[in-house]
N, C-alpha and C positions, 0 to 999 in steps of 0.2 A: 131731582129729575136725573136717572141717567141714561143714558148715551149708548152705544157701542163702534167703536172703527167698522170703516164698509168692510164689508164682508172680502173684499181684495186686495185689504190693506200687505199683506205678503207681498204679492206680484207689486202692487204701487213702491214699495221699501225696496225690492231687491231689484228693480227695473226694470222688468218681466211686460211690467201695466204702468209704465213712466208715459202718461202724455207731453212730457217735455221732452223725454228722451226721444220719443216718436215724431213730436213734429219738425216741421224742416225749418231752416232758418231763411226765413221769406223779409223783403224787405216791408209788407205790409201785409196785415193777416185781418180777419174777423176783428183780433183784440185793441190790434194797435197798429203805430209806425215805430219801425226800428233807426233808433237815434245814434245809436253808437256799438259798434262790434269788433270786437279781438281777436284773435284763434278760439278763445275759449270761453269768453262771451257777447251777451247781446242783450242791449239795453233796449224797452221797447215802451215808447210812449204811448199812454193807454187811452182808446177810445171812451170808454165807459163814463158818464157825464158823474165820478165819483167826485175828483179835486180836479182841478187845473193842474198839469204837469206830473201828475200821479205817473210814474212810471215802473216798472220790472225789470230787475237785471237778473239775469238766467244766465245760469253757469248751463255750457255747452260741452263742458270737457265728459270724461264717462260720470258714468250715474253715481252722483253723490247727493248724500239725505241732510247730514249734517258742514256745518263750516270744518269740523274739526275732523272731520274724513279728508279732507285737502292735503296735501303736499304743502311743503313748506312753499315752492315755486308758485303751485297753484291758488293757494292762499293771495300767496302778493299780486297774483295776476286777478284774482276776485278782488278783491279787495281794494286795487287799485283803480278799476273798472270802475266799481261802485262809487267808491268816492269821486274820480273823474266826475261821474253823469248828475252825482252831489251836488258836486259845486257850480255845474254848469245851471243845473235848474233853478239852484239859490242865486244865481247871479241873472238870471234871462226871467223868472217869475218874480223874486223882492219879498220870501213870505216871509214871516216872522220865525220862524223856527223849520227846520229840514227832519221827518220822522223817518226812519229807515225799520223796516218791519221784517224779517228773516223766519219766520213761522213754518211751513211747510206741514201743516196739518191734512191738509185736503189734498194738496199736490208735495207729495212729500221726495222734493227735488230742490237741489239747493236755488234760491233765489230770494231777492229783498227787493220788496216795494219798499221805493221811496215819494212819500207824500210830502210836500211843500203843504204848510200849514199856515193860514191866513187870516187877517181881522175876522172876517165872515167865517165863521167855522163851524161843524157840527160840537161837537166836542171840546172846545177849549180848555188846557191844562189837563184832557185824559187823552187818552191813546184814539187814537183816529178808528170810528169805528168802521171798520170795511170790513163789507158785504164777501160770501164767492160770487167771482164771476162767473154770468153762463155764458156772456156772447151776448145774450138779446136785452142788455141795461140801457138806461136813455144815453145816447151818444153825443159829446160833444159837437160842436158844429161842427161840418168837415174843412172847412175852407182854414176856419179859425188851427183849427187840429194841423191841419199841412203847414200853414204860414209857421206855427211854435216848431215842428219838427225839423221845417227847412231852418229857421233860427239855429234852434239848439244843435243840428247837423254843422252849420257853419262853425259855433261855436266849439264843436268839439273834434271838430280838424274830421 
């Protein structure tokens, strides 16, 4: 069976048609709550009833597709981000293993879901099978959603 990239994939690559590059850095959006933010990034804990603690770290700085488009600085500044909201999630959820996924097929803008992987799993021992979002997936409870994001906010200063 094959495929073809959307027909925008240009504009989506050179930034033109970047829906990251376009949206604002809001502390709470459709997707999610933002748990942790830099100059250059923002970590955003995800609504979507995918995992518990599933979250997106989106690089804010100019439009880049790949990790290795970054600056040496801007590398350590992703990278450190990332691991930062890492450790906090491994430490405030308890899963058995932390998956970090860097993909940018669909949205092709640098960012990694990071999924907390747990007894209860779809997948266990393969890659976390995740969906695109559209906005309209079953949502975590919200109360439950604020109370982790106020946690994890606390935790990560």
């Amino acid at each position: 069976m094959k495929s073809a990239w959307p027909s925008d994939w240009a504009g989506r690559i050179s930034g033109r048609a970047c829906p990251m590059c376009q949206s604002e850095r809001l502390d709470e959006d459709t997707y999610g709550i933002r748990i942790f933010s830099t100059a250059d990034v923002d970590a955003v804990l995800q609504r979507a009833d995918i995992q518990r603690g599933y979250t997106l770290v989106i690089w804010r700085g100019r439009h880049v597709v790949e990790p290795f488009e970054l600056s040496e600085p801007e590398a350590q500044s992703y990278w450190k981000a990332t691991l930062t909201v890492a450790k906090a999630l491994a430490t405030f959820y308890r899963p058995l293993k932390m998956n970090y996924e860097t993909l940018g097929n669909s949205v092709p803008h640098l960012h990694t879901h990071l999924l907390p992987r747990f007894v209860e799993d779809p997948a266990p021992g393969r890659p976390f099978p995740l969906l695109p979002l559209s906005g309209d997936e079953a949502r975590i409870d919200p109360a439950a959603l604020a109370g982790d994001a106020d946690a994890l906010r606390a935790m990560l200063g």
